[in-house]
N, C-alpha and C positions, 0 to 999 in steps of 0.2 A: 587236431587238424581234421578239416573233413571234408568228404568229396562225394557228391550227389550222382548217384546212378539215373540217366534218365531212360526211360523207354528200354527197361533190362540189356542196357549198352554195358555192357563191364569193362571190356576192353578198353570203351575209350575212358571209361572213369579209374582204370589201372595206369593208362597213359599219362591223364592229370594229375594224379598221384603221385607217380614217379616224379614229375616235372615240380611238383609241390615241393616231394621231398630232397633233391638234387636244388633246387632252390634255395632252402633254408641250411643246404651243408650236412642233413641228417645222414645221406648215403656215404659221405668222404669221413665224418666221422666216426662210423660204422667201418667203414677198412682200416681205420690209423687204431681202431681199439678192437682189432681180431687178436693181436699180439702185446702183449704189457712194450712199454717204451718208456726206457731208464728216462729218468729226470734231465740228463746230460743228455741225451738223444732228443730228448723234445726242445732242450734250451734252443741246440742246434738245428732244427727243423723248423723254427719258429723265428728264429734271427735269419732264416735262408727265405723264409717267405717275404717276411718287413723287407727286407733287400729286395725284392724281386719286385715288390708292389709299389715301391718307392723309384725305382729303376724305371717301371713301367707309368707309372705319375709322369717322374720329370721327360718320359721320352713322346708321352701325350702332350705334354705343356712345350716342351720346343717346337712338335708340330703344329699345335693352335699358333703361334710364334712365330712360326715362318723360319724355327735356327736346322730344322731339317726338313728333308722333303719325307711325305707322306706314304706310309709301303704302297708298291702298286697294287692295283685289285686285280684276284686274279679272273681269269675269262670262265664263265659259265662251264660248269660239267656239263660232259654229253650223257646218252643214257647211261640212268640207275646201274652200275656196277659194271657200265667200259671200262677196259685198263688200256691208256694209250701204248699201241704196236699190237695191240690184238687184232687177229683178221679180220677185217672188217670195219676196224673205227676210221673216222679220218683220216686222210695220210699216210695208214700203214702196208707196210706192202701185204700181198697175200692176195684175197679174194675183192678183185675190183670190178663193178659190173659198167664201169664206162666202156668209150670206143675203144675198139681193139687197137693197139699201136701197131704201127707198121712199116 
């Protein structure tokens, strides 16, 4: 695998890296073999994926289908790391700089 530094940008060629390697599964299989995992351990984590990816197959193919309706989307994040009721976000009570009620 290989990933071109342009203009001594590292960072961003560390970013495509990642993104390379999180692609092809080499990071998820990098944590499943930090620890040995019995032969019975992997049967069972491997028959729990097949389920999961098959689950998520037929519940794609009933929405193309029209046999359920589509999850909703949800609405845009506000700023980079509001948590909603924090003072200050939309809505929440605390620091409001509208008109005074009265």
């Amino acid at each position: 695998m290989q990933v071109f530094v342009h203009d001594n940008n590292v960072d961003q060629a560390l970013r495509v890296l990642k993104k390379k390697l999180q692609r092809e599964g080499v990071l998820r299989e990098l944590k499943l073999r930090r620890h040995y995992e019995k032969p019975s351990e992997r049967a069972v984590r491997e028959k729990a994926e097949a389920i999961r990816r098959a689950r998520k197959l037929a519940r794609k193919q009933m929405i193309r289908e029209g046999l359920i309706a589509a999850p909703k989307k949800r609405p845009p994040a506000g700023p980079r790391g509001a948590r909603p009721g924090a003072p200050g976000a939309p809505g929440a009570p605390g620091l409001n700089f509208g008109p005074p009620r009265g």
